[in-house]
PDB file with SEQRES, HELIX, SHEET and CRYST1 records, atoms N, CA, C and O in Angstrom:
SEQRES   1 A   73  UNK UNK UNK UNK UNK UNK UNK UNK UNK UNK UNK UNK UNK          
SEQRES   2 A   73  UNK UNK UNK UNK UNK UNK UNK UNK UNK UNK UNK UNK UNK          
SEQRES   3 A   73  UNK UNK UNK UNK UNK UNK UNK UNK UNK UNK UNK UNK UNK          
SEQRES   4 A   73  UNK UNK UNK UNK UNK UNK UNK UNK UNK UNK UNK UNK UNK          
SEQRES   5 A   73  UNK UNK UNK UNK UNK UNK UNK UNK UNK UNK UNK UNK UNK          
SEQRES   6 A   73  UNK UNK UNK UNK UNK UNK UNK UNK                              
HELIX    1 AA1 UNK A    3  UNK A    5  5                                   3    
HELIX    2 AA2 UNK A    9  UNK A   32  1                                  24    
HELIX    3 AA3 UNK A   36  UNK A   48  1                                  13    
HELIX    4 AA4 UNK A   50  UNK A   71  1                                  22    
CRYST1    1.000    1.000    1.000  90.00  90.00  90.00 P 1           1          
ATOM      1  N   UNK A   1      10.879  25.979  -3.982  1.00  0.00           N  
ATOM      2  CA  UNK A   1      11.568  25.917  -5.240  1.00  0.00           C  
ATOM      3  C   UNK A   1      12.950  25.292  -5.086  1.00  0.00           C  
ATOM      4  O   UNK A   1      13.427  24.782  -6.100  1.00  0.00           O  
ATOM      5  N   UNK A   2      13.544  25.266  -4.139  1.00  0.00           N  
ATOM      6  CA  UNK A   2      14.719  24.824  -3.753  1.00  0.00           C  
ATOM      7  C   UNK A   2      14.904  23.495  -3.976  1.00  0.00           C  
ATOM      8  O   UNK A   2      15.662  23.010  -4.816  1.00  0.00           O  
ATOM      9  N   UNK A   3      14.000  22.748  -2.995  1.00  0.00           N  
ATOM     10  CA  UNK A   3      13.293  21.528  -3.090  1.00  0.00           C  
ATOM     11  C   UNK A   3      13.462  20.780  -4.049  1.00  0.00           C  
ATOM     12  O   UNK A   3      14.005  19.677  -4.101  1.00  0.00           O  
ATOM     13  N   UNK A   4      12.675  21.795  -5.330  1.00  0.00           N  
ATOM     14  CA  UNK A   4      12.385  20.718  -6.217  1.00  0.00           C  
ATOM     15  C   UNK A   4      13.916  20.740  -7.320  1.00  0.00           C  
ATOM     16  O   UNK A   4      14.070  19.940  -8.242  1.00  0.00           O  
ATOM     17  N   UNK A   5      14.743  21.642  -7.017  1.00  0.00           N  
ATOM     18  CA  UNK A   5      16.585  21.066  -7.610  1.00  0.00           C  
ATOM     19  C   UNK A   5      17.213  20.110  -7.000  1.00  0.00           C  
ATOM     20  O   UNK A   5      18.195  19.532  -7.468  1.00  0.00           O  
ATOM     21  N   UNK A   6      16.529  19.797  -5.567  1.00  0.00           N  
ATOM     22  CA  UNK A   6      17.462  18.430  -5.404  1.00  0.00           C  
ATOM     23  C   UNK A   6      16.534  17.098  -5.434  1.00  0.00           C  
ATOM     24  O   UNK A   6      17.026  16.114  -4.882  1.00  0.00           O  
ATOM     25  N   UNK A   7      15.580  16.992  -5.866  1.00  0.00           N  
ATOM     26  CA  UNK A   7      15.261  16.143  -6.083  1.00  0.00           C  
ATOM     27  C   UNK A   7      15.006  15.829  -8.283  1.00  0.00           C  
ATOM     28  O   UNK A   7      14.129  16.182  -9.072  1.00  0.00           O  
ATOM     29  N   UNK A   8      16.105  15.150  -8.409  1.00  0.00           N  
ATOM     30  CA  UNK A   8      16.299  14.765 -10.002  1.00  0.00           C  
ATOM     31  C   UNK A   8      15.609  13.256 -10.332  1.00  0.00           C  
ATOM     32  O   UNK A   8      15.050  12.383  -9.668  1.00  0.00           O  
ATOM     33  N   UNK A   9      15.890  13.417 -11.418  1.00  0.00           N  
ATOM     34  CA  UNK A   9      14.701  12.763 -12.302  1.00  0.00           C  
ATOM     35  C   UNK A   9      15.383  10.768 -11.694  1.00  0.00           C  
ATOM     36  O   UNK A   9      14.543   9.928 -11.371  1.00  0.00           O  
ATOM     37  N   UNK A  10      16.333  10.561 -11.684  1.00  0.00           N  
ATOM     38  CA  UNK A  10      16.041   9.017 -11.050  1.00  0.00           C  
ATOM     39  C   UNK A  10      15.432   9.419  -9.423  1.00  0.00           C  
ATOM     40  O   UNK A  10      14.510   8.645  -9.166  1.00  0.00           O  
ATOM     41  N   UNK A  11      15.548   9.862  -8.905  1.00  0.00           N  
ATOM     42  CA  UNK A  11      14.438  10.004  -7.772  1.00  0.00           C  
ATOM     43  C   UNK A  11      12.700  10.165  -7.970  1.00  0.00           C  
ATOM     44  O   UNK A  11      11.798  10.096  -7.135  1.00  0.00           O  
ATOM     45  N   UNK A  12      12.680  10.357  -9.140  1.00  0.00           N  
ATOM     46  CA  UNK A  12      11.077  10.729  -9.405  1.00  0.00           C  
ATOM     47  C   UNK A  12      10.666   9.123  -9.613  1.00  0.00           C  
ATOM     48  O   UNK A  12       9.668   8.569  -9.151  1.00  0.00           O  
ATOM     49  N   UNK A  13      11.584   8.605 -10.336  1.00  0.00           N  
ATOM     50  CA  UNK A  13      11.358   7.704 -11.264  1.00  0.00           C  
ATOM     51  C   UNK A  13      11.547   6.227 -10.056  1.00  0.00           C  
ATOM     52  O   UNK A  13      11.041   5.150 -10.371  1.00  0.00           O  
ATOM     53  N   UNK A  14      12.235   6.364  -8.855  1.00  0.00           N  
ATOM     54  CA  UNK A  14      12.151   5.214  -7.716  1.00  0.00           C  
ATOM     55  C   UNK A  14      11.688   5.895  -7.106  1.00  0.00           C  
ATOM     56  O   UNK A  14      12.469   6.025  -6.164  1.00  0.00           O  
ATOM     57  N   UNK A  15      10.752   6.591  -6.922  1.00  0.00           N  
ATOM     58  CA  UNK A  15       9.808   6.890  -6.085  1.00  0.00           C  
ATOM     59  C   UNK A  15       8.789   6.267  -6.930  1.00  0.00           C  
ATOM     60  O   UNK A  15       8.137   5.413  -6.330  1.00  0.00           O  
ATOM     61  N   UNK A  16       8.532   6.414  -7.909  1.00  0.00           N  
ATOM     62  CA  UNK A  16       7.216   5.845  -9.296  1.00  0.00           C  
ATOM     63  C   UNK A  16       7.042   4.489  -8.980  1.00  0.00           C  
ATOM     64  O   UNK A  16       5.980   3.981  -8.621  1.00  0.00           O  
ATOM     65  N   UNK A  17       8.267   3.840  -9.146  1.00  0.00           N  
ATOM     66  CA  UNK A  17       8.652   2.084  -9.012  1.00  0.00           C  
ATOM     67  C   UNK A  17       8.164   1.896  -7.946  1.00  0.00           C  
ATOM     68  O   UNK A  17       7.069   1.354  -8.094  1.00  0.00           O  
ATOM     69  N   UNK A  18       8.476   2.110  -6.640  1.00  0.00           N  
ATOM     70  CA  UNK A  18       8.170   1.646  -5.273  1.00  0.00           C  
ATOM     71  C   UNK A  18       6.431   1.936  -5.180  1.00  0.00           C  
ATOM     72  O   UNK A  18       5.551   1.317  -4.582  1.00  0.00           O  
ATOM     73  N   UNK A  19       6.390   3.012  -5.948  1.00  0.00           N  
ATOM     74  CA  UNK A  19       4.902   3.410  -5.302  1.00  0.00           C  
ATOM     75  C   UNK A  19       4.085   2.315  -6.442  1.00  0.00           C  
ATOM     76  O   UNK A  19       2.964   1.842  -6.253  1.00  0.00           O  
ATOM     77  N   UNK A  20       4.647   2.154  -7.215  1.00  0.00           N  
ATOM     78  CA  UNK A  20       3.536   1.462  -8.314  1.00  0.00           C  
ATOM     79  C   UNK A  20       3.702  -0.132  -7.846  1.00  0.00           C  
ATOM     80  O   UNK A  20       2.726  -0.859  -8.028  1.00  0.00           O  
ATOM     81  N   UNK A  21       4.714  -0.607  -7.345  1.00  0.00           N  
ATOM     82  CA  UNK A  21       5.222  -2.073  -6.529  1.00  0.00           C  
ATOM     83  C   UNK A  21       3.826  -2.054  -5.420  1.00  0.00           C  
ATOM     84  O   UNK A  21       2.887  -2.850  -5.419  1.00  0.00           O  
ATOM     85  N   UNK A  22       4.055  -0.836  -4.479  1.00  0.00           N  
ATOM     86  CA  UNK A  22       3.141  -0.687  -3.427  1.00  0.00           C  
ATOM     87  C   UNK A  22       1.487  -0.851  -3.995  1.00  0.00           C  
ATOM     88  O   UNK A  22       0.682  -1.560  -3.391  1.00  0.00           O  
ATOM     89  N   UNK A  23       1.253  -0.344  -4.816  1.00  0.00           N  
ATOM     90  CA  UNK A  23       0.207  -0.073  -4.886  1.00  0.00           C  
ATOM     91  C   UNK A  23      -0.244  -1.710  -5.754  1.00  0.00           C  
ATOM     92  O   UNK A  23      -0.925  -2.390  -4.986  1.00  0.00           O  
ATOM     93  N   UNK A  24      -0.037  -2.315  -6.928  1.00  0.00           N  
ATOM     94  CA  UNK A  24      -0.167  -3.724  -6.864  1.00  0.00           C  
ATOM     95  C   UNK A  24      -0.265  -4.592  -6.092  1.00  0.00           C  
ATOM     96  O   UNK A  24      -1.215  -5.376  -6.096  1.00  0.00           O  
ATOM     97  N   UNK A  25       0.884  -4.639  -5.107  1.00  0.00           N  
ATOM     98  CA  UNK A  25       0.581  -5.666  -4.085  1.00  0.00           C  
ATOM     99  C   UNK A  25      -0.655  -5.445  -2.798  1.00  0.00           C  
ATOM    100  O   UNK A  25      -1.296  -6.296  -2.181  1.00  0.00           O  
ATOM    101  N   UNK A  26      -0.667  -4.054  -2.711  1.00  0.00           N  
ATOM    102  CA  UNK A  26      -1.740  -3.853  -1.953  1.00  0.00           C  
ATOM    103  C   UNK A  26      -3.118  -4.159  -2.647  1.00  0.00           C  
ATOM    104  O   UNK A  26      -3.980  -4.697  -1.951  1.00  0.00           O  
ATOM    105  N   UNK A  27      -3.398  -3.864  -3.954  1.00  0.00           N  
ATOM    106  CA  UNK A  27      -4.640  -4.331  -4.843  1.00  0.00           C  
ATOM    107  C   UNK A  27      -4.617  -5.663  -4.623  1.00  0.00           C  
ATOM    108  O   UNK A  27      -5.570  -6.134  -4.002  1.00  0.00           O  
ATOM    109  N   UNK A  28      -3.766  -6.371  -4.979  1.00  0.00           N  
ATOM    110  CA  UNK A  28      -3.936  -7.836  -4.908  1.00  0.00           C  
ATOM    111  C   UNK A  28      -4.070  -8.620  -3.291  1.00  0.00           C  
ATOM    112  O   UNK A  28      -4.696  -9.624  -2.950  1.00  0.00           O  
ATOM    113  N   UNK A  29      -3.342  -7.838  -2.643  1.00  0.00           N  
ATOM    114  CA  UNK A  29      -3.897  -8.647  -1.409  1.00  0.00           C  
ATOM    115  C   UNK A  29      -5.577  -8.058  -0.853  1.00  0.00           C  
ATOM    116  O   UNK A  29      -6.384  -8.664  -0.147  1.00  0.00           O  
ATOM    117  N   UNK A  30      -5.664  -7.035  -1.313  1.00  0.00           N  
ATOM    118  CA  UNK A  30      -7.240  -6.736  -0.847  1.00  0.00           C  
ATOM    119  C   UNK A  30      -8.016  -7.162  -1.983  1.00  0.00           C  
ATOM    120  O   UNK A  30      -8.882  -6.305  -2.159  1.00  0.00           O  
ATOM    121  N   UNK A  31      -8.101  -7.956  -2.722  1.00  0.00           N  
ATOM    122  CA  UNK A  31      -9.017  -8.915  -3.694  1.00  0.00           C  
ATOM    123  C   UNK A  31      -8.720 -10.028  -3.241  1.00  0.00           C  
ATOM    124  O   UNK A  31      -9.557 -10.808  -3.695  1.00  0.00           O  
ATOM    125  N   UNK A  32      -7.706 -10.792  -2.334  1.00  0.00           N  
ATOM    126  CA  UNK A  32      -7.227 -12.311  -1.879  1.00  0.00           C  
ATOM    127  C   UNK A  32      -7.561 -12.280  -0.573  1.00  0.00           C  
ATOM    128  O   UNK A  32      -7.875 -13.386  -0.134  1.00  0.00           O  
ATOM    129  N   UNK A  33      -7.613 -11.092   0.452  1.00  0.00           N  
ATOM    130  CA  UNK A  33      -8.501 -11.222   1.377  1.00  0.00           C  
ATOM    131  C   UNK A  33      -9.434 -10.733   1.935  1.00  0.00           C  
ATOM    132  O   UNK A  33      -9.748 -11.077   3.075  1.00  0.00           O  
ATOM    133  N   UNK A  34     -10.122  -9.765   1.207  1.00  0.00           N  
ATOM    134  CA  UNK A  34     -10.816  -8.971   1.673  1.00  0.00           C  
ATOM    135  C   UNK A  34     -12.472  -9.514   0.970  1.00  0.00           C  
ATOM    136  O   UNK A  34     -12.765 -10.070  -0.088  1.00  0.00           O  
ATOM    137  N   UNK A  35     -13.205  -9.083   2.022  1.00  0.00           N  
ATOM    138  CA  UNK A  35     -14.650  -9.380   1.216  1.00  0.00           C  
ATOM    139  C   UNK A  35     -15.628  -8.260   1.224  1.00  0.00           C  
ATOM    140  O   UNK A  35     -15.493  -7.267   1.939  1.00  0.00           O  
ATOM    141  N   UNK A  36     -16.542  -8.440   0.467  1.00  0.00           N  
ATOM    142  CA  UNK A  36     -17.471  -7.087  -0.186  1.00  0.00           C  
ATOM    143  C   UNK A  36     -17.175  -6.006   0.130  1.00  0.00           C  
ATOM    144  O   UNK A  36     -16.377  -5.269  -0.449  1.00  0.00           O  
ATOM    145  N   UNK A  37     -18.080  -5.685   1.544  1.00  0.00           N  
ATOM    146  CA  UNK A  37     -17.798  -4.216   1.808  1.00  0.00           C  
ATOM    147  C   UNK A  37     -16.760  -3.485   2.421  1.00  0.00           C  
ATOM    148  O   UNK A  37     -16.801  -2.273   2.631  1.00  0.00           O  
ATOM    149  N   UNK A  38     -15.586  -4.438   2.779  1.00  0.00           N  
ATOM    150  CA  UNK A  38     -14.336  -3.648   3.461  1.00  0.00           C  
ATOM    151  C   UNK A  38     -13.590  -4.094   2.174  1.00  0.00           C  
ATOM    152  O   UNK A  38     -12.678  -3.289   1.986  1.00  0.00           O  
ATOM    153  N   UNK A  39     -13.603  -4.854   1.411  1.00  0.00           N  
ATOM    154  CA  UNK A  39     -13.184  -4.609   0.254  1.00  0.00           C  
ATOM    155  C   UNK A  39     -13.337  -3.538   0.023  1.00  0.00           C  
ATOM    156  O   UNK A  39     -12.324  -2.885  -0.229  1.00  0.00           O  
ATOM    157  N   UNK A  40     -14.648  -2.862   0.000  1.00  0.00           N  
ATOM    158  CA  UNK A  40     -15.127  -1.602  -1.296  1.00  0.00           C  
ATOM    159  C   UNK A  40     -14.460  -0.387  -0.418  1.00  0.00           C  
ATOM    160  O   UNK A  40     -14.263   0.737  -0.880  1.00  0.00           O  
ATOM    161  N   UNK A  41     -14.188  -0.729   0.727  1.00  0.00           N  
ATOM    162  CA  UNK A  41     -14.141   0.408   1.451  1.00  0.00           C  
ATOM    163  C   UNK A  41     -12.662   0.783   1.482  1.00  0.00           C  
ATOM    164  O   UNK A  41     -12.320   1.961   1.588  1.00  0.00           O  
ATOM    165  N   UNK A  42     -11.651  -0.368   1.374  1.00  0.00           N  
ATOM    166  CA  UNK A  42     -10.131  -0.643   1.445  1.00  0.00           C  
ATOM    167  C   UNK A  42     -10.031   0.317  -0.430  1.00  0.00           C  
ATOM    168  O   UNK A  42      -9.237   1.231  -0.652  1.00  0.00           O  
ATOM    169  N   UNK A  43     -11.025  -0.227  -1.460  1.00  0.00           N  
ATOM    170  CA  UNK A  43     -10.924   0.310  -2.754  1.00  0.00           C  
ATOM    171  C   UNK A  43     -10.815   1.659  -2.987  1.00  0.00           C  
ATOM    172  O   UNK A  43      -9.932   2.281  -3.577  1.00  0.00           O  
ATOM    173  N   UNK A  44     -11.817   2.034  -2.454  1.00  0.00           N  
ATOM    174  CA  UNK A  44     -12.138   3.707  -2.056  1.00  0.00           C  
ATOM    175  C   UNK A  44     -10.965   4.090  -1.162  1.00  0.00           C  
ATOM    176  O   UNK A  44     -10.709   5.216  -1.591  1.00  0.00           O  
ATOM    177  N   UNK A  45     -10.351   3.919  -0.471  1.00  0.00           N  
ATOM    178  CA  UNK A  45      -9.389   4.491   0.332  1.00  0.00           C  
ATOM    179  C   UNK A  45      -7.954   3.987  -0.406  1.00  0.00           C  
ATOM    180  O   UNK A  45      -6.990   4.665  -0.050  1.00  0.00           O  
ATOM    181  N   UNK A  46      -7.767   3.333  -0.995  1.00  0.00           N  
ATOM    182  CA  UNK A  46      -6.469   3.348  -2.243  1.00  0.00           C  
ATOM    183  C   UNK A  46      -6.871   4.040  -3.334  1.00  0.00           C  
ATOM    184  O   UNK A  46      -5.977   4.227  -4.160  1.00  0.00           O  
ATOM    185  N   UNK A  47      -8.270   4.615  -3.674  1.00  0.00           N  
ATOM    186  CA  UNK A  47      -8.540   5.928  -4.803  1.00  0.00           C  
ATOM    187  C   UNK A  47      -7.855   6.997  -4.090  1.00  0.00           C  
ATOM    188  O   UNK A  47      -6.802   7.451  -4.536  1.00  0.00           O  
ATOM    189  N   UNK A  48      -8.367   7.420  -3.039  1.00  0.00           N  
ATOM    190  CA  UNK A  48      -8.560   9.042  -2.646  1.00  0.00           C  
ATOM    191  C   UNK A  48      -7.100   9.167  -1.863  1.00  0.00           C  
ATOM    192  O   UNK A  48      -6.617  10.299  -1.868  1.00  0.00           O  
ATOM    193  N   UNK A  49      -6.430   8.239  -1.266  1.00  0.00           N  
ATOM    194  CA  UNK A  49      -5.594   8.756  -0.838  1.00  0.00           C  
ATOM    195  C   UNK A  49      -4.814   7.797  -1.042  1.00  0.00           C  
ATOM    196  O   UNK A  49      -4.587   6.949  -0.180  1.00  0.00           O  
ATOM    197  N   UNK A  50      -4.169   7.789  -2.486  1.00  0.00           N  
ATOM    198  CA  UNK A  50      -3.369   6.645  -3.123  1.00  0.00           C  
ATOM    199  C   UNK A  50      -2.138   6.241  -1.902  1.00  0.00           C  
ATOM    200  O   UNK A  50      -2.469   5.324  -1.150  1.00  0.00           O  
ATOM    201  N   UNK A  51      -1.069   6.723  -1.718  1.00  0.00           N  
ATOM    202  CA  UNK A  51       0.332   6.247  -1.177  1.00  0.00           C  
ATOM    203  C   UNK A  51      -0.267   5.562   0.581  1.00  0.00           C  
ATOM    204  O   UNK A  51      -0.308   4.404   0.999  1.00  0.00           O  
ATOM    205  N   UNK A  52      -0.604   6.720   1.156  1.00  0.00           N  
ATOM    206  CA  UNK A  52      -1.231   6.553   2.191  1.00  0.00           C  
ATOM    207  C   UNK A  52      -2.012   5.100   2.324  1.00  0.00           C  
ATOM    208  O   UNK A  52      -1.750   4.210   3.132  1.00  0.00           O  
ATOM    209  N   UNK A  53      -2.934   5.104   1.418  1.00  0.00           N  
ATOM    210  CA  UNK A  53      -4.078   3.775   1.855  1.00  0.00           C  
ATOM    211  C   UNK A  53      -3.088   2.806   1.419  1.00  0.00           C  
ATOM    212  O   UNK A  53      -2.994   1.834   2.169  1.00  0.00           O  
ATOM    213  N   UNK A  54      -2.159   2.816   0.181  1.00  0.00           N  
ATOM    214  CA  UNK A  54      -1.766   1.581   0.112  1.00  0.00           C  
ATOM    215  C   UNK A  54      -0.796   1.260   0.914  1.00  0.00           C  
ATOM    216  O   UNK A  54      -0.339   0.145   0.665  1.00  0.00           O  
ATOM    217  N   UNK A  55      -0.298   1.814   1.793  1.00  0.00           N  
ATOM    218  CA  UNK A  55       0.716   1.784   2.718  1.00  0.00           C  
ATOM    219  C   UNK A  55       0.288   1.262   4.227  1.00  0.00           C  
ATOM    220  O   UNK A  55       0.808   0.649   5.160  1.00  0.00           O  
ATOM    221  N   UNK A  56      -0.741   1.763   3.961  1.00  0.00           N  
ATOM    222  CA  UNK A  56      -1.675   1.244   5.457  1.00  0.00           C  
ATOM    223  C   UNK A  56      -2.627  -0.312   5.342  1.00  0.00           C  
ATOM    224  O   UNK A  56      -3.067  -1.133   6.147  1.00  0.00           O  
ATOM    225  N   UNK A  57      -2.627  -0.173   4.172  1.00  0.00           N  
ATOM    226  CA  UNK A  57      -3.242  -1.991   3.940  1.00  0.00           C  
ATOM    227  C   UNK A  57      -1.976  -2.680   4.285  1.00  0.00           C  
ATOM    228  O   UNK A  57      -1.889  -3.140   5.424  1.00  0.00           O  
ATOM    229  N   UNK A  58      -0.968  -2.819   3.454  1.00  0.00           N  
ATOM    230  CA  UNK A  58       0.139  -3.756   3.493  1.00  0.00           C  
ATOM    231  C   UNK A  58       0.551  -3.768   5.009  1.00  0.00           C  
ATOM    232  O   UNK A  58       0.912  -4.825   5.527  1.00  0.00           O  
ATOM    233  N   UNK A  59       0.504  -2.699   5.657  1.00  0.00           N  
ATOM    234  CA  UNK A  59       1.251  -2.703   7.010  1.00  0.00           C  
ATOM    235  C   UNK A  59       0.061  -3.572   8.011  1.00  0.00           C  
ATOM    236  O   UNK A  59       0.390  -4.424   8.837  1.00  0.00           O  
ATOM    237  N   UNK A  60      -1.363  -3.152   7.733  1.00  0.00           N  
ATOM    238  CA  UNK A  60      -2.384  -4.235   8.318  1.00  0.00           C  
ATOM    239  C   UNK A  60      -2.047  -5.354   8.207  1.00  0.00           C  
ATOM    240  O   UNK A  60      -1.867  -6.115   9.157  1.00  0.00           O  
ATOM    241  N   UNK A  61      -1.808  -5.835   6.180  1.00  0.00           N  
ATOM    242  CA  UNK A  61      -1.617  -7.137   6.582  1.00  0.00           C  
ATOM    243  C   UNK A  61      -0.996  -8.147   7.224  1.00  0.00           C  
ATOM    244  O   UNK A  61      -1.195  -9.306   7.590  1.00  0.00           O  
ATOM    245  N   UNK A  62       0.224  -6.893   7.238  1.00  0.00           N  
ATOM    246  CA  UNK A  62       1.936  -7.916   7.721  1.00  0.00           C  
ATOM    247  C   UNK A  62       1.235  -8.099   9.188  1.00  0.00           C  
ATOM    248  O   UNK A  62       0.953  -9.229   9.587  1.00  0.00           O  
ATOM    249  N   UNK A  63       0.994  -7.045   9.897  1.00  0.00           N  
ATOM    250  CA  UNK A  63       0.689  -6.860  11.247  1.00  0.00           C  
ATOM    251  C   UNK A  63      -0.560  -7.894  11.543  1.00  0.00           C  
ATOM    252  O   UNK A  63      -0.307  -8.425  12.624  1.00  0.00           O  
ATOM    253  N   UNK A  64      -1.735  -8.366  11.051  1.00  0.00           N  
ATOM    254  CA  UNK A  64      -1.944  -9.191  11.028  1.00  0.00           C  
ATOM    255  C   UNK A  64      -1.872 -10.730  11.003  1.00  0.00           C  
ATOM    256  O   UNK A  64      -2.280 -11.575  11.799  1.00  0.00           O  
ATOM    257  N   UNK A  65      -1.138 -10.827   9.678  1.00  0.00           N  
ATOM    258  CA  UNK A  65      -0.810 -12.111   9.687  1.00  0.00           C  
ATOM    259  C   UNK A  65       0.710 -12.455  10.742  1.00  0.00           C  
ATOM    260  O   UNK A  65       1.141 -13.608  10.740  1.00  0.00           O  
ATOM    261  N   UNK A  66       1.321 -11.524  11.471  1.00  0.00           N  
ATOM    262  CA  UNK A  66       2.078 -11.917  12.318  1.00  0.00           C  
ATOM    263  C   UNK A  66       1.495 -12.480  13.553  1.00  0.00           C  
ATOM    264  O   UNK A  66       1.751 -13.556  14.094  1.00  0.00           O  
ATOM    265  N   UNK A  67       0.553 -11.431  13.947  1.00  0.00           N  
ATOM    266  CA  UNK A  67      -0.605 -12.044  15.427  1.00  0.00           C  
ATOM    267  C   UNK A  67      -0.622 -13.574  14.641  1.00  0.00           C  
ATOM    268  O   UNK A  67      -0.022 -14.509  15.170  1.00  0.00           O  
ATOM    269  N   UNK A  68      -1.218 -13.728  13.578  1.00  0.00           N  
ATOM    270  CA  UNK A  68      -1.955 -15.118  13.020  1.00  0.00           C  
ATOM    271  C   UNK A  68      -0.634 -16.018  13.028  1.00  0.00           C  
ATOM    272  O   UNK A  68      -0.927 -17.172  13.341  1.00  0.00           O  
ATOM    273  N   UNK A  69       0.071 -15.929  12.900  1.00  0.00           N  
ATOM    274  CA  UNK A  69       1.414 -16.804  12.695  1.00  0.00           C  
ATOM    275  C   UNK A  69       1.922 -16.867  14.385  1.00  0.00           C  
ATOM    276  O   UNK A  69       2.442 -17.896  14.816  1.00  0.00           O  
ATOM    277  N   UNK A  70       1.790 -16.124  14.928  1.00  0.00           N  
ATOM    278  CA  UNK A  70       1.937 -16.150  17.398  1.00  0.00           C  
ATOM    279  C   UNK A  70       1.068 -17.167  17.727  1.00  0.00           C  
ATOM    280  O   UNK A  70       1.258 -18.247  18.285  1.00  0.00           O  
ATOM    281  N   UNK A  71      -0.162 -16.506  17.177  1.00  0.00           N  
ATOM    282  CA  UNK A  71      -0.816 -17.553  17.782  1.00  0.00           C  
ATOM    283  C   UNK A  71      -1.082 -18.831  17.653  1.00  0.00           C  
ATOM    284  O   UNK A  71      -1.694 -19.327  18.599  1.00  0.00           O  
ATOM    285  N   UNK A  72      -0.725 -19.738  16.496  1.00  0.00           N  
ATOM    286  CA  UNK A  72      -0.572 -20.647  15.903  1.00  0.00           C  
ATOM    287  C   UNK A  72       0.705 -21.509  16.505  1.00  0.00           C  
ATOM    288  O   UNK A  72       0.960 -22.713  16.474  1.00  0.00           O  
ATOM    289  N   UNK A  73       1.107 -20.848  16.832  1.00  0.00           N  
ATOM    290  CA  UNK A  73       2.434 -21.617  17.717  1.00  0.00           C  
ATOM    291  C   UNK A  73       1.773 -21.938  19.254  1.00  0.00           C  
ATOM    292  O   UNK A  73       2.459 -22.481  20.120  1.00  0.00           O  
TER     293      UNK A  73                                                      
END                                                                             
């Protein structure tokens, strides 16, 4: 109960923003690179465990496309 007095309403509200930022760009990059079934599977795992999955796609991708951008040099 304590907790929830220090956390006030512009904190709810940039936590909302970031997570709803997060969660778009993660939709859109798993429809731009993803295909059928790790698509469906990346889909299902941004349902059930919203912040989490979308946090773990974006960090795949960066982490990915950095190897892809090393090795290219």
């Amino acid at each position: 109960m304590i907790f929830l007095s220090v956390i006030g309403p512009i904190e709810i509200l940039l936590l909302g923003i970031i997570y709803f930022i997060l969660l778009i760009s993660s939709l859109f990059l798993i429809l731009k690179h993803e295909k059928s079934l790790s698509l469906f599977i990346w889909m299902l795992f941004i349902i059930f465990v919203p912040f989490l999955g979308s946090l773990l796609y974006v960090s795949k991708h960066l982490i990915t496309n950095h190897k892809m951008s090393i090795s290219t040099k």
